[in-house]
Backbone as CSV, one residue per row, in Angstrom:
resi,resn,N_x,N_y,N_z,CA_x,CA_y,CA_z,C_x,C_y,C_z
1,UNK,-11.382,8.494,-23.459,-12.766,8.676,-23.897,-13.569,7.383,-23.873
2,UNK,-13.329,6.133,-23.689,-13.791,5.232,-23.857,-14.682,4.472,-23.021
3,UNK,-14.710,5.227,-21.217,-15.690,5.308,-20.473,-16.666,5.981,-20.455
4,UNK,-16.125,7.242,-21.136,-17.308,8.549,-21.739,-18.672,8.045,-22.690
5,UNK,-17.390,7.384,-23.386,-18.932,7.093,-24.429,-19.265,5.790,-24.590
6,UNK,-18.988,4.945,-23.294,-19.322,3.809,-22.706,-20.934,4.182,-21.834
7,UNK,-20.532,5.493,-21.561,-22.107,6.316,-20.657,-22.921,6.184,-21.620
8,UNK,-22.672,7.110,-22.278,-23.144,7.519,-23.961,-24.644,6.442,-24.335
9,UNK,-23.555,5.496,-24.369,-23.810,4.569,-24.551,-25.420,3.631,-23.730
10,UNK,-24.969,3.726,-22.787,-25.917,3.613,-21.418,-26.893,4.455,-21.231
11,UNK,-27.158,5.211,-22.130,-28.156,6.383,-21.828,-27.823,7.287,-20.803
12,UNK,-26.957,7.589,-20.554,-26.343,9.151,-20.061,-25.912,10.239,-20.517
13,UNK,-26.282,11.399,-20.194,-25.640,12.167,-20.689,-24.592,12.876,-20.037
14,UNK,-23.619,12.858,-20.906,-22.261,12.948,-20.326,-21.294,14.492,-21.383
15,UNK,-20.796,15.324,-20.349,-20.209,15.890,-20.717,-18.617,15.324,-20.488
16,UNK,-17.455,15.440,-21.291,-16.367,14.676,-21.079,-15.200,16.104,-21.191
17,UNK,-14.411,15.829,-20.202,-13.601,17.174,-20.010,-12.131,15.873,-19.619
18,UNK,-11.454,15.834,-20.917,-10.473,14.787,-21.027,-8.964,15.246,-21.887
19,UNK,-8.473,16.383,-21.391,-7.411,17.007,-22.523,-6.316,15.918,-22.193
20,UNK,-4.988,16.280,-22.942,-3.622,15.158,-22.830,-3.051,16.147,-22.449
21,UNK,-2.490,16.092,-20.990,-1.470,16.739,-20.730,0.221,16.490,-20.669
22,UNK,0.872,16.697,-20.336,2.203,16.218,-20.582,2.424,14.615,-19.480
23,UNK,3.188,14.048,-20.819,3.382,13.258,-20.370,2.466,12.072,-21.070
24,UNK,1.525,12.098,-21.537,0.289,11.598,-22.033,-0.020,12.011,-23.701
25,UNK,0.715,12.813,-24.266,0.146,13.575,-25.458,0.086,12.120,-26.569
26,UNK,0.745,10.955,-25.981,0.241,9.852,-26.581,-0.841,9.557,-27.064
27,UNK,-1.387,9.753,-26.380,-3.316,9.527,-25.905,-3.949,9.956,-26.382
28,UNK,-3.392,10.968,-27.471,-4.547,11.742,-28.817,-4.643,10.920,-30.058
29,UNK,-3.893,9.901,-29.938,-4.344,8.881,-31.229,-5.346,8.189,-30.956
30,UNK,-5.368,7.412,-29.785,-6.447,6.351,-28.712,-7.835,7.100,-28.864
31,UNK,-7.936,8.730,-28.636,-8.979,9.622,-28.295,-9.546,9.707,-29.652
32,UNK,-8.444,10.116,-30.475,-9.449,9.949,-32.024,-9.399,8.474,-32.548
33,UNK,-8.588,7.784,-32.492,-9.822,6.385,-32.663,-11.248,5.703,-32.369
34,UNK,-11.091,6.349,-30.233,-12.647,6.134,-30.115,-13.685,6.769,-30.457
35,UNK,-12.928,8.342,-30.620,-14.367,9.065,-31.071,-14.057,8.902,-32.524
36,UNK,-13.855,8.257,-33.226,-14.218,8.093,-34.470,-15.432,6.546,-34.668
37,UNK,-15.243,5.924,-33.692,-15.898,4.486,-33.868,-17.504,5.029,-32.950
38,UNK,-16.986,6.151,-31.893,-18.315,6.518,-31.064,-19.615,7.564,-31.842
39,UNK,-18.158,7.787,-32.989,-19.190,8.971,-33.959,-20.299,7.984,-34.758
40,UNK,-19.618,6.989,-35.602,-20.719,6.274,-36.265,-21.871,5.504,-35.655
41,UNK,-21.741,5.485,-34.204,-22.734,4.953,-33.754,-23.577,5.832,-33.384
42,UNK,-22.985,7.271,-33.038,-23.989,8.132,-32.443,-23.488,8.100,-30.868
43,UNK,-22.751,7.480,-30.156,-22.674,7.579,-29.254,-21.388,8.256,-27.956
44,UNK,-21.439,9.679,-28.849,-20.327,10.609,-28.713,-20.867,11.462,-27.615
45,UNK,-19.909,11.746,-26.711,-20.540,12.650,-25.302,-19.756,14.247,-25.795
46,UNK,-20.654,14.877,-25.395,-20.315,16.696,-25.527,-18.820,16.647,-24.743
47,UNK,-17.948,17.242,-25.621,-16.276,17.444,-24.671,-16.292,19.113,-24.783
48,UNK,-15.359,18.905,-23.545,-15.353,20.157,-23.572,-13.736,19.923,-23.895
49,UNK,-13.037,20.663,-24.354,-11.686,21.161,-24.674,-11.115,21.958,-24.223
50,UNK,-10.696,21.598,-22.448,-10.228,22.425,-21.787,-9.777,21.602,-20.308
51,UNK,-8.581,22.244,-19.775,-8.118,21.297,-18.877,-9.157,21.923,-17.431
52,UNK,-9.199,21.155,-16.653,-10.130,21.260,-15.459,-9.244,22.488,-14.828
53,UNK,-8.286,23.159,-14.800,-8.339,24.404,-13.878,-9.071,25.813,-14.849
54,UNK,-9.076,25.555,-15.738,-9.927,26.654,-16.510,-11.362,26.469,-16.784
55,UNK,-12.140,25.363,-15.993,-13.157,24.663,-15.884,-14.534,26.200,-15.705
56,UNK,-15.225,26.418,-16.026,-15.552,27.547,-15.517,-17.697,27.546,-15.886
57,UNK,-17.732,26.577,-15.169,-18.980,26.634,-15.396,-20.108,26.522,-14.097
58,UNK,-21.396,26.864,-13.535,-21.849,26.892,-12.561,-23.184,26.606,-12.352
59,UNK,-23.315,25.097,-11.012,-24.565,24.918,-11.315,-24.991,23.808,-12.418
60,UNK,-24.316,23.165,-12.921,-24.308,22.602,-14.398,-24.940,21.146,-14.516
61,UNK,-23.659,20.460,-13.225,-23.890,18.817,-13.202,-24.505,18.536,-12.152
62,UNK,-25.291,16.714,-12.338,-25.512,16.376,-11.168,-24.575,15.604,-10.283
63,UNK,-23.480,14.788,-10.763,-21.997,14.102,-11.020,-21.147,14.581,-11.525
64,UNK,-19.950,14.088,-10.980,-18.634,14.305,-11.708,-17.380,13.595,-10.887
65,UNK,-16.618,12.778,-12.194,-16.110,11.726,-11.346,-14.477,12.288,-12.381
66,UNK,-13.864,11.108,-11.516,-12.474,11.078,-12.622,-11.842,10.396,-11.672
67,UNK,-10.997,9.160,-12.278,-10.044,8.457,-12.316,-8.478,8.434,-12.202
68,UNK,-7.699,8.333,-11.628,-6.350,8.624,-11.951,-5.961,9.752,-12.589
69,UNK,-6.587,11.014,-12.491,-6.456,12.140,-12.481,-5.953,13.211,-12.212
70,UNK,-6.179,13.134,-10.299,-6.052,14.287,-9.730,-5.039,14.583,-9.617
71,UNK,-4.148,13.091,-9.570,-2.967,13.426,-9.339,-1.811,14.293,-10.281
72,UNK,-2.836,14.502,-11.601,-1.280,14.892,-12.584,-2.097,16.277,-12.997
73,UNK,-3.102,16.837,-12.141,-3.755,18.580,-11.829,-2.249,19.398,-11.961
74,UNK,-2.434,20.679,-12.397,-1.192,21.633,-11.951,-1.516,21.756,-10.615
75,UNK,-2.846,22.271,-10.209,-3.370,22.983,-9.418,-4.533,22.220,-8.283
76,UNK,-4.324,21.495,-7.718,-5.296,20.638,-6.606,-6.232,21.546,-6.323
77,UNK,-5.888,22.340,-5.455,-7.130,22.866,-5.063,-7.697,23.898,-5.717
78,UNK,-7.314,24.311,-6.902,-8.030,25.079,-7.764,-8.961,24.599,-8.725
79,UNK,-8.515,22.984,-9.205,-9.856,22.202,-9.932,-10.554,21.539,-8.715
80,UNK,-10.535,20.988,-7.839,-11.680,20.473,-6.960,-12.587,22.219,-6.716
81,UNK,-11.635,23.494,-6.491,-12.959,24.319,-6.490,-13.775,24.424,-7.907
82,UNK,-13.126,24.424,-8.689,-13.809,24.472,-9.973,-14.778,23.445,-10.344
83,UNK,-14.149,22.418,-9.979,-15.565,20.868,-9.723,-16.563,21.593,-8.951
84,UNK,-16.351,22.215,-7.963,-17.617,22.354,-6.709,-18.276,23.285,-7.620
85,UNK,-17.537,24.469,-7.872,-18.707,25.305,-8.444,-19.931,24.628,-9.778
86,UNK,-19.402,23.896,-10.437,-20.054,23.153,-11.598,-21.049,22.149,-11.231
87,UNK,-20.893,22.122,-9.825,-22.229,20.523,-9.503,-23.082,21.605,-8.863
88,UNK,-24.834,20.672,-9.150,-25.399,21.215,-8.474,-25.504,20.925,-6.537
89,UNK,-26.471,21.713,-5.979,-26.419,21.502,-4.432,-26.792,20.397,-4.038
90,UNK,-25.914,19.193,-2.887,-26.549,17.354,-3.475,-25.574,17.136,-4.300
91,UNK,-24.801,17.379,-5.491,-24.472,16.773,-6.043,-23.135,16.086,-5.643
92,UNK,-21.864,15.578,-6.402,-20.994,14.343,-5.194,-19.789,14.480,-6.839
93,UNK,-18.570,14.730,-6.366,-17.544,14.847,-7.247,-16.921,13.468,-6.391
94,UNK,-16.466,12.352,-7.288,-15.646,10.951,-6.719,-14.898,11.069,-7.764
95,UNK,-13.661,10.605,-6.736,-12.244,10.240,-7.888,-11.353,9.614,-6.827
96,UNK,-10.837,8.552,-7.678,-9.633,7.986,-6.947,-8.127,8.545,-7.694
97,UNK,-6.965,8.125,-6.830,-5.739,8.898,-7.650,-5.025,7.939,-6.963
98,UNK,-3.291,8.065,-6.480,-2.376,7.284,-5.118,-2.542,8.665,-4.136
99,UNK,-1.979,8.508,-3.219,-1.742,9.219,-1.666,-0.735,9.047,-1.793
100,UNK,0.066,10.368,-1.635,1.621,10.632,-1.536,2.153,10.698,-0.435
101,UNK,1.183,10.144,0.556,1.396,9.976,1.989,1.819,8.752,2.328
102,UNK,1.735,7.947,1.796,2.184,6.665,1.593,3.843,6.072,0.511
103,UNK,4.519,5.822,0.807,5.782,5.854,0.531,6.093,4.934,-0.871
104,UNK,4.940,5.086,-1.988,5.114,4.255,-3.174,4.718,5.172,-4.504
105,UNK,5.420,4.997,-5.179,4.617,5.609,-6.706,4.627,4.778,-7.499
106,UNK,2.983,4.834,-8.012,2.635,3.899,-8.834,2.789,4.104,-10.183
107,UNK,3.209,4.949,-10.995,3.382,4.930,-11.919,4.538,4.020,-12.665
108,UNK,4.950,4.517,-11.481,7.109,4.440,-11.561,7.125,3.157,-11.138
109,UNK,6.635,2.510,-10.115,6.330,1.113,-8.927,7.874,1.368,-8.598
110,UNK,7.811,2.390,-8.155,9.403,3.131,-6.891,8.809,3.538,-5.641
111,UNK,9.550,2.938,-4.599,9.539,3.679,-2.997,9.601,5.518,-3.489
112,UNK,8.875,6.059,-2.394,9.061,7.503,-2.495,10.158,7.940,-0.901
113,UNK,11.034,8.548,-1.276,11.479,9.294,0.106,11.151,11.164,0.197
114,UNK,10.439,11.188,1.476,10.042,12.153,2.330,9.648,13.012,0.861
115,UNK,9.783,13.246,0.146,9.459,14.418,-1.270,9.673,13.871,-2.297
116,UNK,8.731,14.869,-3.267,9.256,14.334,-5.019,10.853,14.844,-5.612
117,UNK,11.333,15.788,-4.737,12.775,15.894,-5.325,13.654,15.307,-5.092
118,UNK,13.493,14.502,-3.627,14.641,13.911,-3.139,14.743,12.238,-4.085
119,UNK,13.036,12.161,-4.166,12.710,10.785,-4.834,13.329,10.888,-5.946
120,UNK,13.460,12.064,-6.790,13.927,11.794,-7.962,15.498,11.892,-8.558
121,UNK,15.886,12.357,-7.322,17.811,12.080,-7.195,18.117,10.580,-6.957
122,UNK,17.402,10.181,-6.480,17.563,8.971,-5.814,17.443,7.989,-6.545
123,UNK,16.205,8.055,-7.790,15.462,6.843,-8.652,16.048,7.925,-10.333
124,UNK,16.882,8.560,-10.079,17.091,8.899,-11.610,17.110,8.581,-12.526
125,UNK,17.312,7.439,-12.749,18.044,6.600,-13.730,16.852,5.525,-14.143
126,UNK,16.206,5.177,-12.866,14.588,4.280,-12.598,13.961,5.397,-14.439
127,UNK,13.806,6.149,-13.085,12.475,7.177,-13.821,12.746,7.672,-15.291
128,UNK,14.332,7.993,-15.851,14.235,8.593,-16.923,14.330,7.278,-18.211
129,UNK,14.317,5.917,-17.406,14.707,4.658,-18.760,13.559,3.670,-18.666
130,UNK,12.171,4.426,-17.691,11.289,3.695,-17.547,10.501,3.067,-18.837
131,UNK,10.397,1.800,-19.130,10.036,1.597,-20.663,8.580,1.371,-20.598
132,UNK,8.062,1.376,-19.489,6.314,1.094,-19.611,5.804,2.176,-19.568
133,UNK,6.585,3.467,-20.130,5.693,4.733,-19.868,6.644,5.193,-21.400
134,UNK,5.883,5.900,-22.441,6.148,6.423,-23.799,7.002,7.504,-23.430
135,UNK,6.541,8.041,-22.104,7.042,9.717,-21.630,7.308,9.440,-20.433
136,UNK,8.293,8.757,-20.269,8.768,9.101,-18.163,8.798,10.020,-17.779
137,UNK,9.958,10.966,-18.692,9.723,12.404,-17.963,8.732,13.324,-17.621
138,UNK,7.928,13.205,-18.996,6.973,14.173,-18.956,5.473,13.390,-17.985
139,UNK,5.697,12.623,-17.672,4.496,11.909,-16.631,5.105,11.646,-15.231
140,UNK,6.590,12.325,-14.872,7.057,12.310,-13.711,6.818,14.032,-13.313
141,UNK,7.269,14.806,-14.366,6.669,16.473,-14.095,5.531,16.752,-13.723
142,UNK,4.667,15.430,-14.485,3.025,16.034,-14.282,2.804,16.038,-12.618
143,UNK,3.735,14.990,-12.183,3.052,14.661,-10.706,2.683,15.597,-9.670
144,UNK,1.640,15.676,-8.823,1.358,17.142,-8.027,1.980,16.389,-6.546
145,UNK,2.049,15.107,-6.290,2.531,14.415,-5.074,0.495,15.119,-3.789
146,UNK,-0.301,14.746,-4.386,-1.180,14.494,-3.679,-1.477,14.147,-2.767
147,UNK,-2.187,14.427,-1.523,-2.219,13.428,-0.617,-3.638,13.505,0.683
148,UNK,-3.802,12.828,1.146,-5.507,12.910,2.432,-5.172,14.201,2.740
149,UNK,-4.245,14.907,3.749,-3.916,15.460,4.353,-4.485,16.965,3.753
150,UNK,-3.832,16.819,2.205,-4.128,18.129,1.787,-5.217,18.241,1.256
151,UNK,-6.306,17.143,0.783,-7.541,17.242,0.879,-8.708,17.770,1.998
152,UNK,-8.110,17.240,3.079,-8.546,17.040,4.446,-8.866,18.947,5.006
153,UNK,-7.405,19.453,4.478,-7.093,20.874,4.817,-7.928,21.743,3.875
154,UNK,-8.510,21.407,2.901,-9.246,21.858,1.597,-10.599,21.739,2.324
155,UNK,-10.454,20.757,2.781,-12.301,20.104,2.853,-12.794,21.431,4.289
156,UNK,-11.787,21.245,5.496,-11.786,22.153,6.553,-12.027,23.589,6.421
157,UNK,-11.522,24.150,5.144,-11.822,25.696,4.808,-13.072,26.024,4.338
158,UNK,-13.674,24.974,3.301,-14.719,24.755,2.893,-15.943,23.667,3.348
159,UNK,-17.091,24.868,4.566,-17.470,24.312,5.287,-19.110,23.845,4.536
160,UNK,-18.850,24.056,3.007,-19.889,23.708,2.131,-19.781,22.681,1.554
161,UNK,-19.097,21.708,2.011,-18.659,20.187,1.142,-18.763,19.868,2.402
162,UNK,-18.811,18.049,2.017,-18.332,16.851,2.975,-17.517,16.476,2.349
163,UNK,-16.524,15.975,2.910,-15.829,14.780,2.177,-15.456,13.366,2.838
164,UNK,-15.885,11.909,1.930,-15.704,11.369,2.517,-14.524,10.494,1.607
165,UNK,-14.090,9.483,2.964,-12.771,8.781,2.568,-13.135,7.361,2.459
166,UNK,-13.023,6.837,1.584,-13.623,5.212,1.190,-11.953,4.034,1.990
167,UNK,-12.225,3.955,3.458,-11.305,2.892,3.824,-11.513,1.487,3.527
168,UNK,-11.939,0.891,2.411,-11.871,-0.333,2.032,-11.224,-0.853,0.581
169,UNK,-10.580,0.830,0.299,-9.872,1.125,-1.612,-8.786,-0.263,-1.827
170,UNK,-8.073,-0.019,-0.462,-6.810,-1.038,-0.816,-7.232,-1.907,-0.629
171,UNK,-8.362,-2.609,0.376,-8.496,-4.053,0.319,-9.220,-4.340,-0.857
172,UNK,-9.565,-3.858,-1.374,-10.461,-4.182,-2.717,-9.685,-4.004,-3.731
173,UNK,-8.565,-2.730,-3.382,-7.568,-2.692,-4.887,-6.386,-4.287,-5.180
174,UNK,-6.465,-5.045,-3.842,-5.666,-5.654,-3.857,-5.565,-7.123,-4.047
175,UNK,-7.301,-7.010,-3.430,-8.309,-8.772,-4.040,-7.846,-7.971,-5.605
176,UNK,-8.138,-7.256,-6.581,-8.334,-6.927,-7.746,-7.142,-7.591,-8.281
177,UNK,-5.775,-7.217,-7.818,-4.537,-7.827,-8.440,-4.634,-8.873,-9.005
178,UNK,-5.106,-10.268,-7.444,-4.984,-11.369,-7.641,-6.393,-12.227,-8.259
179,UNK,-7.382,-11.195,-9.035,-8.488,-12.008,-9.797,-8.407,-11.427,-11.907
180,UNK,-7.709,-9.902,-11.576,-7.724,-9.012,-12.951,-6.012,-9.111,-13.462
181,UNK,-5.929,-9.927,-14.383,-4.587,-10.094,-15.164,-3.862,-8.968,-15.562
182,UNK,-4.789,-8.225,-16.140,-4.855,-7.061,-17.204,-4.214,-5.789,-15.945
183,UNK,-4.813,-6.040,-14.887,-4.881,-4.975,-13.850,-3.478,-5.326,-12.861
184,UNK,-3.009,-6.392,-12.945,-1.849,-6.801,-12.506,-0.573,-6.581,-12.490
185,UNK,-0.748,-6.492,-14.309,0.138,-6.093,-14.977,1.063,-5.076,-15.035
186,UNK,0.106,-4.002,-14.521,0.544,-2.687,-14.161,1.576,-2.682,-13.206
187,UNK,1.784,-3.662,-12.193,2.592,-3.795,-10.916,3.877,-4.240,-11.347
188,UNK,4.743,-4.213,-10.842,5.790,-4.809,-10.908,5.640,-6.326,-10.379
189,UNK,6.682,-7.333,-11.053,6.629,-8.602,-10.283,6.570,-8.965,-8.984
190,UNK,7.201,-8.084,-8.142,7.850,-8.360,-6.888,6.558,-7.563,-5.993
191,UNK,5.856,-6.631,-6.590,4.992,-5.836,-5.832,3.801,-7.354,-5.880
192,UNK,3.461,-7.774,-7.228,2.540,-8.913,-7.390,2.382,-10.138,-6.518
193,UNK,3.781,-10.562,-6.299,4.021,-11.686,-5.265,3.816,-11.184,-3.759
194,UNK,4.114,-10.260,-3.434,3.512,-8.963,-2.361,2.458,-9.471,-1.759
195,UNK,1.647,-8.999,-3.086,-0.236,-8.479,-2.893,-0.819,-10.567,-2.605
196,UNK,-0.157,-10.915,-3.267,-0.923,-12.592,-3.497,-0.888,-12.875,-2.026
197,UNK,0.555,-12.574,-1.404,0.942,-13.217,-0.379,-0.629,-12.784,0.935
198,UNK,-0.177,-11.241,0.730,-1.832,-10.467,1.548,-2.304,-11.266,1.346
199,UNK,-3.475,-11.206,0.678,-4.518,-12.033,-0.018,-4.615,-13.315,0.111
200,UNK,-3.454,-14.163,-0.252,-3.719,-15.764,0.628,-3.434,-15.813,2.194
201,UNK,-2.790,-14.239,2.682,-2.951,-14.747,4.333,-4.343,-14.016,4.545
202,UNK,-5.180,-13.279,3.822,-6.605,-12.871,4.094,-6.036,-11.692,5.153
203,UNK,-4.921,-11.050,5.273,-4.393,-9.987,5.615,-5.402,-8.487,4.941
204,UNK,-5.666,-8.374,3.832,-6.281,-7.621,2.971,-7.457,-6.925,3.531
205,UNK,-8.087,-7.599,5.101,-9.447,-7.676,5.472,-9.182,-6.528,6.485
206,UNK,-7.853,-7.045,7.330,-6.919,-6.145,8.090,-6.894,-4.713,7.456
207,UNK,-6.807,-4.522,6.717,-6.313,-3.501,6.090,-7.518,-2.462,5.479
208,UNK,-8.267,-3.412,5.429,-9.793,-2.335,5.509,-9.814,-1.248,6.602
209,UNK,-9.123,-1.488,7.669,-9.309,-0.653,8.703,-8.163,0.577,8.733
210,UNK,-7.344,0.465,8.081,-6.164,1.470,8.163,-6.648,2.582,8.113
211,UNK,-6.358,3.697,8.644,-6.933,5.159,8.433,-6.219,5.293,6.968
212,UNK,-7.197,6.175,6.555,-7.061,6.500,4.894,-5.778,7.374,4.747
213,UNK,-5.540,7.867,5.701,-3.897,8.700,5.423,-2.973,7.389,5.257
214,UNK,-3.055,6.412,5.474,-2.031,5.485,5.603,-2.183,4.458,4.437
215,UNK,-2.903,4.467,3.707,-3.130,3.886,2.514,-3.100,4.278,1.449
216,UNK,-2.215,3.830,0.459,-1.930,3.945,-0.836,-2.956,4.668,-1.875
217,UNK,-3.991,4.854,-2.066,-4.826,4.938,-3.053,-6.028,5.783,-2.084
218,UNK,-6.302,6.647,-2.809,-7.414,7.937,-2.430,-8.512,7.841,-3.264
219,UNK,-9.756,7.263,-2.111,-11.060,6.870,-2.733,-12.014,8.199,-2.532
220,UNK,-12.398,8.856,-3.471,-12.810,9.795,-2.219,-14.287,10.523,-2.771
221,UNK,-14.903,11.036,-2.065,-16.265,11.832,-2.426,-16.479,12.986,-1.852
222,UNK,-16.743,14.182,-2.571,-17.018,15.520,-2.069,-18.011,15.305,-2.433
223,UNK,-19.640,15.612,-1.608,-20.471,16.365,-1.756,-20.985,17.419,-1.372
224,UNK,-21.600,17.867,-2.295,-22.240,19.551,-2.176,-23.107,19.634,-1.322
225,UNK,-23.266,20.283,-0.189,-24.275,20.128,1.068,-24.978,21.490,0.737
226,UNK,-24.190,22.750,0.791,-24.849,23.975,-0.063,-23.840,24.445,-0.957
227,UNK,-24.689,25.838,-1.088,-24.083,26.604,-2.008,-24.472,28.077,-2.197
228,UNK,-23.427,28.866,-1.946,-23.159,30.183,-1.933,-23.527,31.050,-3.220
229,UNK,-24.119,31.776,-2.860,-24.268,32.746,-4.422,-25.702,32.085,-5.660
């Protein structure tokens, strides 16, 4: 909630659709701390209390974004339709998540092989004693294994969206490592010494160009061109 009513804040009005799903049910102490500090100021955004596949509203927004999200959906292509129906015509749903097309999980900072089941015979022991996560398990279940491809196949059926693919995520996610401490942190050591190395060979610039299936991190924008009904 703390970008929500960071809007709030900013003079926006913001509806916030932010439940804890598994894996995360941590995150209801954090949620009522901020909206307890956002209440006395006044600067509390309308929530709705409901996870995005039961999303059911039409016509509503002019935006709608989300963060590290998509990836832990039950249902992919049942909340991006549920996003579409809720923006107006013009309007632009952005969210970044990882690409499971790419052979890393970031949660875990584990190689992925060819699937999430095989990955998880393999990293068993990784994933269930992981100590930077409260809930390994339950934030390894959430995973939907996302990826361009199956966006791409979403976007193709639905000839009432654009979607576009932001190829400059990783070079920018990766200057980020080596300037944001806080944001670093998240990586493993060995991934860190990695990214520096990019970055002092100015490799990073290279990498602006990769087709977006081949890069780690999914920048992405649907907008509403029309709309049916």
């Amino acid at each position: 909630m703390i970008l929500s009513c960071q809007l709030v804040f900013e003079g926006f009005r913001v509806v916030a659709l932010e439940p804890t799903g598994e894996g995360f049910s941590h995150f209801n102490q954090l949620r009522e701390i901020v909206l307890e500090q956002a209440n006395r100021f006044g600067q509390t955004p309308e929530i709705l209390s409901i996870y995005a596949e039961n999303l059911n509203l039409h016509d509503h927004f002019q935006f709608a974004f989300s963060i590290n999200v998509m990836e832990h959906v039950s249902d992919v292509e049942s909340v991006i339709r549920n996003v579409y129906n809720s923006l107006h015509k013009g309007a632009t749903y952005h969210f970044t998540c990882p690409n499971y097309l790419f052979p890393y999980e970031p949660h875990f900072n584990i190689p992925t092989l060819f699937n999430k089941k095989l990955t998880e015979i393999i990293f068993s022991k990784i994933i269930k004693q992981h100590n930077d996560l409260l809930d390994p398990l339950g934030t390894w279940h959430s995973l939907n294994w996302i990826s361009v491809t199956q966006l791409l196949k979403m976007a193709k059926k639905n000839k009432n969206i654009s979607l576009i693919l932001n190829k400059r995520i990783l070079s920018e996610t990766l200057l980020r490592v080596t300037t944001d401490n806080q944001f670093a942190k998240r990586r493993s050591y060995w991934m860190r010494v990695l990214i520096r190395c990019i970055v002092t060979s100015r490799l990073q610039l290279f990498l602006a160009h990769m087709p977006p299936h081949l890069q780690p991190i999914i920048d992405c924008k649907i907008k509403i061109i029309n709309k049916i009904g």
